[in-house]
C-alpha positions in Angstrom: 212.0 3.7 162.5 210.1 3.7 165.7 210.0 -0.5 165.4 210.5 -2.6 168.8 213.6 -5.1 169.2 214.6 -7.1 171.8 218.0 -7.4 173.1 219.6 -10.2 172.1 222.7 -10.2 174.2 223.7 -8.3 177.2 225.9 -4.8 176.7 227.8 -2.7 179.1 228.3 1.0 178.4 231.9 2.1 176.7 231.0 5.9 177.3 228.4 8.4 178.2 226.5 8.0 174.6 226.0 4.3 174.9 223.2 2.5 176.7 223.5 -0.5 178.8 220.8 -3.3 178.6 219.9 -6.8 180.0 219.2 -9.2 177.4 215.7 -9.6 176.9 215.1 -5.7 177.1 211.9 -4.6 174.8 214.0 -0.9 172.9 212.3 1.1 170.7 214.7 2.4 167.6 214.8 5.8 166.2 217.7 6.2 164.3 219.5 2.8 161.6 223.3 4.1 161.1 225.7 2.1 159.0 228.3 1.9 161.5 226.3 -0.5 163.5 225.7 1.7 166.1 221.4 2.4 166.4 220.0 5.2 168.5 217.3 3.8 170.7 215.2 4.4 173.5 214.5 2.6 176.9 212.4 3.5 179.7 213.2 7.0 178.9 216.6 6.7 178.4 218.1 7.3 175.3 221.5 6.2 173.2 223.4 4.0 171.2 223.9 0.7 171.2 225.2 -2.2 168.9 222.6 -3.4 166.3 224.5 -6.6 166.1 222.9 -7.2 169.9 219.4 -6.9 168.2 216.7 -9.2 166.9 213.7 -7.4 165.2 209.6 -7.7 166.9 208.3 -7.6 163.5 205.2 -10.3 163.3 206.0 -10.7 167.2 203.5 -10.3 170.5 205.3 -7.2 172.5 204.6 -6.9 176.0 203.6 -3.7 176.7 
């Protein structure tokens, strides 16, 4: 927990606990649930969003 991922896809918000991002947003995760739905932060901002729309940093350069 605490690992970067980039977005792999674009999302829209469903509801109030979901975040929207632009594919090739840099989120940090804090929370891996089984449903498939991550907690993770942006700029601040934080929620849930589909871990299927994911691709881990790991061995990756990050822009900081």
């Amino acid at each position: 927990i605490g690992e970067t991922y980039v977005v792999n896809k674009s999302y829209t918000a469903k509801d109030r606990e979901e975040l929207s991002l632009e594919q090739g947003s840099f989120v940090t995760v804090l929370e891996k649930s089984f449903t498939g739905w991550w907690i993770v932060n942006f700029k601040n901002l934080t929620g849930q969003f589909p871990a299927i729309y994911l691709t881990s940093c790991k061995g990756r350069a990050v822009p900081t």
